[in-house]
C-alpha positions, -999 to +999 in steps of 0.1 A: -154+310-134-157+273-149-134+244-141-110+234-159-126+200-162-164+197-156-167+160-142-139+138-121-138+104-118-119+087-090-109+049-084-103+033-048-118+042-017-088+036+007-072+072+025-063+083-007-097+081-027-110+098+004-087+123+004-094+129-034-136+134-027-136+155+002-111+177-013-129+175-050-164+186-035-148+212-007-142+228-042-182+232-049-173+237-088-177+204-106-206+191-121-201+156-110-177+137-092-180+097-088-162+073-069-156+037-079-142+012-050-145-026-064-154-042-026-185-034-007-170-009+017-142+023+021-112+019+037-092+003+015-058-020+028-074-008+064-101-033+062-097-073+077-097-101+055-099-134+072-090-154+047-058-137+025-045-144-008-033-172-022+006-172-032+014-157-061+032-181-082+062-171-102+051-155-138+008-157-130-009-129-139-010-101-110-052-102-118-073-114-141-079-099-173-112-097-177-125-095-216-145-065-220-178-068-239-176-044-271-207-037-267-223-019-231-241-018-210-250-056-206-255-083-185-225-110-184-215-141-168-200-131-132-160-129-137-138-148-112-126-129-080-096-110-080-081-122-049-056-088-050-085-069-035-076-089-002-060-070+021-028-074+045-043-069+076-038-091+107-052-089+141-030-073+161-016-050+137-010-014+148+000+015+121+038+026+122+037+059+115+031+085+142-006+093+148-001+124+150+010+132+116-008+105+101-037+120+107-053+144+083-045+184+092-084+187+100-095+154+118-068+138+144-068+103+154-089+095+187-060+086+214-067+046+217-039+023+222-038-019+218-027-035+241+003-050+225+014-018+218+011-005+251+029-033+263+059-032+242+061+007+236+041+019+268+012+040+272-001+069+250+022+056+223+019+068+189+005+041+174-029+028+166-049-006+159-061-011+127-099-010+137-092+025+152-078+036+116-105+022+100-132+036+119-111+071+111-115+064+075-153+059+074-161+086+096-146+108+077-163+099+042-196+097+062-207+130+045-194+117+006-210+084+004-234+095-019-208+101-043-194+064-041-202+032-063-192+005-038-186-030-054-177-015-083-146-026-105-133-001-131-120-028-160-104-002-182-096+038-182-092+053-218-091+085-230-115+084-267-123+122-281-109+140-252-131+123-226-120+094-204-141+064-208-143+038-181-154+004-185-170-006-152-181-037-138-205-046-105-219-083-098-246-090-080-274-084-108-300-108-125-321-130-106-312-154-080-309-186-102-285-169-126-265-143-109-249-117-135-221-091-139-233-055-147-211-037-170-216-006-187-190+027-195-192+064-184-174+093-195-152+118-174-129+148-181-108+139-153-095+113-135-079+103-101-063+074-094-063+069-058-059+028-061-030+023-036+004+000-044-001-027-016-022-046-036-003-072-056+027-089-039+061-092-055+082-125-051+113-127-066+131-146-090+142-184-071+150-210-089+130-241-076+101-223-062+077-233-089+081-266-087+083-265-048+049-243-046+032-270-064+046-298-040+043-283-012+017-249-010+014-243+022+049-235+030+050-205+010+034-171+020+038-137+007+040-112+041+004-098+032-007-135+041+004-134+076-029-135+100-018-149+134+019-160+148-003-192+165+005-205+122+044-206+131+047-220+169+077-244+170+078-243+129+112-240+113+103-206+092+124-189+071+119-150+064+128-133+028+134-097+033+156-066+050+129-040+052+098-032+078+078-058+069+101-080+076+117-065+109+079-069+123+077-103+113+112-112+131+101-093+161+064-114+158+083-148+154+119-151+171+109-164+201+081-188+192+095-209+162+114-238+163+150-237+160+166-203+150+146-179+128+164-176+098+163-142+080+175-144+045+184-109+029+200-091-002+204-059+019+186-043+047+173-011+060+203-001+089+178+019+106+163-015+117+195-036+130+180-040+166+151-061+146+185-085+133+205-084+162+173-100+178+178-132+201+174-166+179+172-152+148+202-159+121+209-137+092+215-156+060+225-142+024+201-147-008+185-179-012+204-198-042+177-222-048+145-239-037+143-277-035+115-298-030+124-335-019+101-368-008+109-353+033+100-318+021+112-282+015+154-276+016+167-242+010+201-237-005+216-203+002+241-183-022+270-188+002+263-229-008+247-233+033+220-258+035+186-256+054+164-286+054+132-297+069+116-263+062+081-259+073+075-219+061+082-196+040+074-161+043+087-131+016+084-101+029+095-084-002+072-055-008+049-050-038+035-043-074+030-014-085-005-027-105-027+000-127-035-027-151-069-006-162-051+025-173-046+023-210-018+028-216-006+014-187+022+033-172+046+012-151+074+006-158+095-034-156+116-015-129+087-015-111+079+027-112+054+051-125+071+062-164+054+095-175+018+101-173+020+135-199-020+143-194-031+169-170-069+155-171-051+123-152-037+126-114-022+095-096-028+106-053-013+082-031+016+070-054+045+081-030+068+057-006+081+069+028+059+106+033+037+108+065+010+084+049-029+103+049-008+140+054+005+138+022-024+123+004-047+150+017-020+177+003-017+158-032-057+157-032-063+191-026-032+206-052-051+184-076-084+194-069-081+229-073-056+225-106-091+206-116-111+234-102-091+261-122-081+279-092-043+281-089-032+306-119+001+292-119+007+266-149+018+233-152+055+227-166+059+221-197+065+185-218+100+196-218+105+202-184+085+171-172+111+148-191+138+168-177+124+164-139+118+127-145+160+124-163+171+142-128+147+121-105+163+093-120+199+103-117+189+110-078+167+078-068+172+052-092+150+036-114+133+014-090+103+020-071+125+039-051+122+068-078+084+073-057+104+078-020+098+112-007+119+110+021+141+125+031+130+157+013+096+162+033+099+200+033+106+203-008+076+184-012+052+194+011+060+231+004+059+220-033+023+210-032+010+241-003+021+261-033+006+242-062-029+241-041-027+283-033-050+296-008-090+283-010-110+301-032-141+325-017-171+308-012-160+268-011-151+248+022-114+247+014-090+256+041-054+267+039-030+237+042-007+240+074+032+251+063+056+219+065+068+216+107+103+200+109+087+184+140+066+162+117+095+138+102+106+130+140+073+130+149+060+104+119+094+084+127+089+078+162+075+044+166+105+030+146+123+049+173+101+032+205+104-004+181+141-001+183+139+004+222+119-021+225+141-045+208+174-038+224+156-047+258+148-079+244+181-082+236+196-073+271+172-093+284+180-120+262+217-115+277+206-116+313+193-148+306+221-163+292+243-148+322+222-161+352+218-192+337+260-193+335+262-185+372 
């Protein structure tokens, strides 16, 4: 039996992308399957980057456009660096959802704690440093690398005469004097886009900032700029934000920075109050404007409140959604995924709040074997895509929010067992584990060992304050 598509392309090497190979060559149908990651190495957001991003000014582009040749393959001058390829990793950082389902169904974490972690959450916690993750990651892609095109950036993805033709780009070519891009096209039936949505950071709308980023630079950050809490010791900081990013940067900073730590929010996640109700932190609504002045950075706050002599910055207000190759490009200005309508295409990894690598590896394998032409069952029709997406709207909004899985695990995860069927005879697939209503509890238990931790700190805190009463 032939595939329904001979040859699959995939873009981005992070969990995802991985997810996508292994499950595309378990299949042992297709003729060729490539994968294209634009830096020198898999694992994508789980990989260190000393030195971070720069702050993304309000209205700059969220990469640069590079202007494709109309003519390839050829040699070009070497296009500027698109800094979104940095990641957000800091030392010290340790994953937040359970390890245990985490994991992918057939390789489980190895059981190695920091030291932080066992400090604040205690030993044989769920959690696990970065290195350990990313480690994970390359071991399990040892046996696909042949399949990859490392430092490789896919411009543009367009479908021309029922084939998709990428534009691709790779420096390092020419000779040592002159040092050229490569860039030349190749031709799929299929695409995955496994390219992640922590790559470009969102800032919002403040008026003042502009101006006040130009003045003063260094005060502003974007949370996947944070590298070490030695940057904020006794600095007056103020934090933009009411989600997890946020909560770990409040419990990272209360007690070292000068003054208390002022948390500005428009709402906030409830599940994380022990993170607000820390010691020496002060909640403060939205910030109203920015002002830069000859002494330096005030901040006025919608309730017309005050804060001068600011020192940092820091918005921990999520990200992007950025497929700025796909032509057409499909996100929406609500920040979402609008309709993709072509079942040569498949997005893995585009979901929010869903048991991380788990639910990539099931989206990778449903996908593969639609690809392969092994599940009879067809996809909906037009009709009743546009439906699902008018009812998806009506039920999350038409934010990114619309991507959020939770709190329907069990829909989904049974949704996708179904789509992927059982593995066909003869190829390495493996049936996918029915959903377990211990996962959710399970992937939601460092929140749960974080908000113990807190409210210690905040007796603590109290114990203090009593015994230095007495």
């Amino acid at each position: 039996m032939a595939p329904r598509f001979q040859s699959v392309a995939v873009i981005g090497a992070g969990p995802s992308g991985i997810s996508a190979v292994k499950a595309l060559q378990e299949e042992k149908i297709f003729q060729t399957i490539r994968l294209f990651e634009r830096r020198d190495h898999v694992g994508g957001i789980w990989q260190y980057d000393k030195i971070p991003d720069r702050f993304p000014s309000q209205g700059s582009p969220s990469r640069q456009d590079n202007e494709i040749p109309s003519r390839l393959p050829l040699l070009k001058s070497p296009s500027p660096e698109d800094v979104t390829s940095r990641t957000g990793i800091y030392e010290g950082l340790d994953s937040n959802v359970g390890a245990k389902v985490m994991a992918f169904t057939h390789t489980p974490f190895p059981e190695i704690n920091s030291a932080s972690s066992t400090r604040h959450l205690g030993h044989s916690n769920p959690t696990r440093p970065f290195r350990v993750v990313r480690k994970y990651l390359e071991d399990v892609f040892q046996d696909y690398l042949h399949l990859a095109s490392l430092n490789t950036t896919v411009e543009r993805v367009e479908k021309r005469d029922r084939k998709w033709t990428l534009a691709l780009r790779q420096p390092g070519h020419g000779d040592g004097n002159t040092p050229k891009d490569y860039w030349w096209e190749e031709q799929f039936d299929a695409v995955i886009v496994a390219s992640g949505h922590y790559s470009v950071p969102f800032v919002p709308f403040v008026p003042g900032l502009n101006a006040a980023f130009a003045r003063y630079p260094t005060v502003f950050e974007h949370s996947k700029s944070f590298r070490t809490v030695d940057d904020y010791v006794d600095k007056h900081v103020v934090v933009v934000g009411g989600s997890v990013s946020s909560a770990d940067l409040v419990a990272d900073l209360h007690a070292i920075v000068k003054g208390p730590l002022q948390v500005s929010q428009r709402g906030k996640n409830e599940a994380l109050q022990a993170a607000w109700d820390l010691p020496n932190v002060k909640l403060r609504p939205t910030i109203k404007e920015i002002q830069a002045t000859e002494k330096g950075i005030n901040v006025l706050f919608s309730d017309n409140s005050l804060l001068d002599g600011v020192d940092k910055i820091i918005f921990a207000t999520g990200y992007k959604l950025s497929y700025p190759f796909l032509v057409p490009n499909p996100v929406t200005p609500n920040n979402r995924l609008g309709g993709i309508g072509d079942p040569s295409l498949a997005l893995v990894g585009q979901v929010r709040a869903a048991l991380s690598f788990r639910v990539y590896e099931y989206q990778a394998i449903a996908v593969a074997r639609y690809f392969a032409g092994r599940n009879a069952a067809s996809l909906p029709t037009p009709q009743e895509q546009d439906l699902w997406e008018v009812q998806r709207l009506q039920y999350k909004g038409h934010t990114a929010l619309f991507h959020e899985i939770r709190p329907d695990f069990k829909e989904y995860f049974d949704f996708l067992t179904d789509m992927a069927g059982t593995p066909a005879p003869g190829t390495d697939g493996y049936p996918l584990p029915v959903w377990d209503e211990r996962w959710a509890e399970q992937g939601f238990e460092i929140l749960r060992l974080k908000d113990e931790y807190w409210k210690s700190l905040q007796r603590a805190d109290g114990s203090v304050a009593v015994a230095a009463k007495l």
